[in-house]
C-alpha positions as CSV (number, residue, x, y, z in Angstrom):
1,X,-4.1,-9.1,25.0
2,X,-1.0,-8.9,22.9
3,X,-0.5,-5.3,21.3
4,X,-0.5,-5.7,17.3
5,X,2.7,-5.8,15.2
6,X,3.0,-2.2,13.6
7,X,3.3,-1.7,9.5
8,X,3.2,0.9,7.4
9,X,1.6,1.1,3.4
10,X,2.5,2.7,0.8
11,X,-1.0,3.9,-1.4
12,X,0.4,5.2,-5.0
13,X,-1.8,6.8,-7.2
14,X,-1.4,9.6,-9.7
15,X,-4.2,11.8,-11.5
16,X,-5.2,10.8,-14.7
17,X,-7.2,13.8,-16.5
18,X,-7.7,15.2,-13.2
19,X,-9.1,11.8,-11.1
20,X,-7.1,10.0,-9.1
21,X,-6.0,6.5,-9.9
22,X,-4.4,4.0,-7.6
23,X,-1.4,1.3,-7.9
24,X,-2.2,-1.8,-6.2
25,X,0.0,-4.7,-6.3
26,X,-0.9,-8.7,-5.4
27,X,0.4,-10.6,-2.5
28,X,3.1,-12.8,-2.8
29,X,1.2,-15.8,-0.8
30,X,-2.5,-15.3,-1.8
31,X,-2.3,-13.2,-5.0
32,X,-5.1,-10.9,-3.4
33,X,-4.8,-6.8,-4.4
34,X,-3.2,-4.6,-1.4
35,X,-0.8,-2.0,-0.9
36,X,2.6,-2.5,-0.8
37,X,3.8,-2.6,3.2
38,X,6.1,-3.9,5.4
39,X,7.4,-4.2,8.8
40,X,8.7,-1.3,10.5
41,X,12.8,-0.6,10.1
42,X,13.9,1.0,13.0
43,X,16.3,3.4,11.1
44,X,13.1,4.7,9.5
45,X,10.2,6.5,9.8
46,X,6.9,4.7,9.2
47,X,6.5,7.1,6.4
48,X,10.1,6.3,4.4
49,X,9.6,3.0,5.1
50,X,6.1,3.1,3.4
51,X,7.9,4.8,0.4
52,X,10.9,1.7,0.3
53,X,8.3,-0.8,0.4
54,X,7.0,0.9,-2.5
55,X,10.2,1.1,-4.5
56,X,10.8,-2.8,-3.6
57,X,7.5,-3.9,-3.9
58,X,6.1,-1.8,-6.4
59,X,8.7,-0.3,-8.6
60,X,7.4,3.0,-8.0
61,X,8.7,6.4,-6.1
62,X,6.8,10.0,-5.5
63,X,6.4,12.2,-3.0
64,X,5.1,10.4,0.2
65,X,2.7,11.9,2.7
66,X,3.9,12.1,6.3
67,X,0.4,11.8,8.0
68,X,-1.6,8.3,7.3
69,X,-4.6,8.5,5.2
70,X,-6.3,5.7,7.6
71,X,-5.2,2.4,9.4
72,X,-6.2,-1.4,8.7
73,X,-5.3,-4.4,10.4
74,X,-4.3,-7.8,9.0
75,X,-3.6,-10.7,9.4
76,X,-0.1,-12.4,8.7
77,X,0.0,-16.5,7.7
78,X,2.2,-17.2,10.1
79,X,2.4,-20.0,12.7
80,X,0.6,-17.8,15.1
81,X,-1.7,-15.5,13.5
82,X,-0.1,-12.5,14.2
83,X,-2.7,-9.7,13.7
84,X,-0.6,-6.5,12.2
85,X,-2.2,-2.6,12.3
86,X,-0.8,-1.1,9.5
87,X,-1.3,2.8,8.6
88,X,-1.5,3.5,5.0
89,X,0.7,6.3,3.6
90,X,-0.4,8.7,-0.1
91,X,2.0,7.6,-2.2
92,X,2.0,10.8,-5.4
93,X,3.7,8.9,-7.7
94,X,6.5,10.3,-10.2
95,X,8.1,7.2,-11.2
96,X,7.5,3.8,-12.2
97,X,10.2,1.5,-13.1
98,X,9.9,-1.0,-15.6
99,X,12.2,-3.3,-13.4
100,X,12.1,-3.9,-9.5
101,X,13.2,-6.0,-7.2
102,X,10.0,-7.9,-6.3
103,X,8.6,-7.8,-10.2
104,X,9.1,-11.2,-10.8
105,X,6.8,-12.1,-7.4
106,X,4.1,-9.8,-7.8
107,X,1.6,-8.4,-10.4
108,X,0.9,-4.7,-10.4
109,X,-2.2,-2.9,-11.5
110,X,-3.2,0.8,-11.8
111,X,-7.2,0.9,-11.3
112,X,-9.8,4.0,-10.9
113,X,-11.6,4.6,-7.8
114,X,-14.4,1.7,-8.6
115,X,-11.8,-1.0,-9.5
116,X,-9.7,-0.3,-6.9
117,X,-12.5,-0.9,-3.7
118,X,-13.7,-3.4,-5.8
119,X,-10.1,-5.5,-6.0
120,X,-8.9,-4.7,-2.6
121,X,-9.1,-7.7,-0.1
122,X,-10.7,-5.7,2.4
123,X,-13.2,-3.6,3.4
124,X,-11.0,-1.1,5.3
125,X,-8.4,-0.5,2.4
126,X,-11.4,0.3,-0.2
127,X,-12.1,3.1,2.4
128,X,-8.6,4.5,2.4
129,X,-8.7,5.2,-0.9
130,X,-12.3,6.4,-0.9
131,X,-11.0,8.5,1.4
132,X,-7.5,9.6,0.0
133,X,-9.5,10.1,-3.9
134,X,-11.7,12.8,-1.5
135,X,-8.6,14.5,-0.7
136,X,-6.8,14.9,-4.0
């Protein structure tokens, strides 16, 4: 069995009157809600390169955990499928730019806790940030 192509996520959120809320941003391809990721760089830790995936993909910067809140797998359209693990990086967020490099290919979204596992493609990223809205 072919070992999984490795990502990392970015997942931004800030506290609004004390409860966390979360930036989600759509996918280029299906338009579905996720965290910004990306293939690992190998000049960077999967944690910086959770945070530049942000900036690109998201228009946003903070201060980045260094320990993943929880892992999820995808799976990339590509020709073959290629099923991707991806840990999922906090994201505090201190900035948000009104222009980014991606912000013509993507929407973005800030959502409470309930909107948030509600919008998110998957079952595993609603419990990341069940998980990370636990911990702040």
């Amino acid at each position: 069995m072919q070992m999984p192509t490795r990502q990392s996520a970015a997942v931004p959120y800030r506290l609004v009157d004390g409860q966390p809320v979360f930036l989600l941003i759509t996918s280029r391809r299906s338009g579905r809600w996720i965290f910004p990721k990306g293939g690992l760089e190998p000049d960077l830790t999967p944690w910086e390169n959770a945070a530049k995936e942000a900036a690109e993909e998201a228009g946003v910067e903070g201060d980045m955990g260094r320990v993943p809140i929880g892992h999820y797998r995808c799976v990339l359209r590509d020709a073959a499928h290629t099923v991707v693990r991806v840990a999922a990086y906090p994201l505090h967020v201190h900035t948000q730019r009104e222009a980014w490099d991606e912000k013509g290919e993507r929407h973005r979204h800030w959502a409470v806790l309930p909107e948030a596992k509600r919008l998110l493609s998957d079952p595993e990223m609603a419990r990341i940030v069940d998980r990370l809205a636990q911990q702040v």
